[in-house]
N, C-alpha and C positions, 0 to 999 in steps of 0.2 A: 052711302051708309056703310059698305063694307069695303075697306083699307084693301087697294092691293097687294099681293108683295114684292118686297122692294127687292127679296133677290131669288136668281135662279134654284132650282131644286140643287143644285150642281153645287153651286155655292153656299146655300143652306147645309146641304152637308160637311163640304170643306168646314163652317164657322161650326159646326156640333162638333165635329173629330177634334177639331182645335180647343174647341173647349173641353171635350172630354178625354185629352191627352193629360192633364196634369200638370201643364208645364209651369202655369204660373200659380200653382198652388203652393201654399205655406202652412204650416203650424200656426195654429193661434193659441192662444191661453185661453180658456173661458173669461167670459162676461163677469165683473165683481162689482156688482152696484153697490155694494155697501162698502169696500175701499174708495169706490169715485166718492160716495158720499162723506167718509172721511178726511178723505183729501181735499175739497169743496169746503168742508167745514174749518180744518185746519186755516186755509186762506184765506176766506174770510174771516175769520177769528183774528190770525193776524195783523189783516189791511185794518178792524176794527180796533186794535189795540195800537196798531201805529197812528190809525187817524184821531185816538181820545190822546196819546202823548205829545203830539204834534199839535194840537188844540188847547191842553196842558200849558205845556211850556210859551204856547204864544199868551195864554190868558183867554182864552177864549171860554173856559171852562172854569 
């Protein structure tokens, strides 16, 4: 029922120092759902406008 752990105290710490050194951290931009959402919109509007011309032009429409 309860997981051993898979590593020594010793090394439990080496992996926290390592993580709370810094070293693979970056800058992010904040989160903008509402550009993804634009951007989503944009392409498909797009693919929809290529796929009624393409449709268009063969007669299909």
């Amino acid at each position: 029922m309860f997981e051993q752990k898979k590593l020594s105290k010793e090394d439990q710490d080496r992996v926290d120092n390592y993580l709370q050194s810094g070293f693979n951290t970056s800058e992010r931009q904040p989160f903008r759902p509402w550009r993804l959402l634009g951007v989503l919109w944009v392409v498909v509007s797009a693919l929809g406008f290529i796929s009624w011309y393409i449709g268009k032009q063969q007669g299909y429409l």
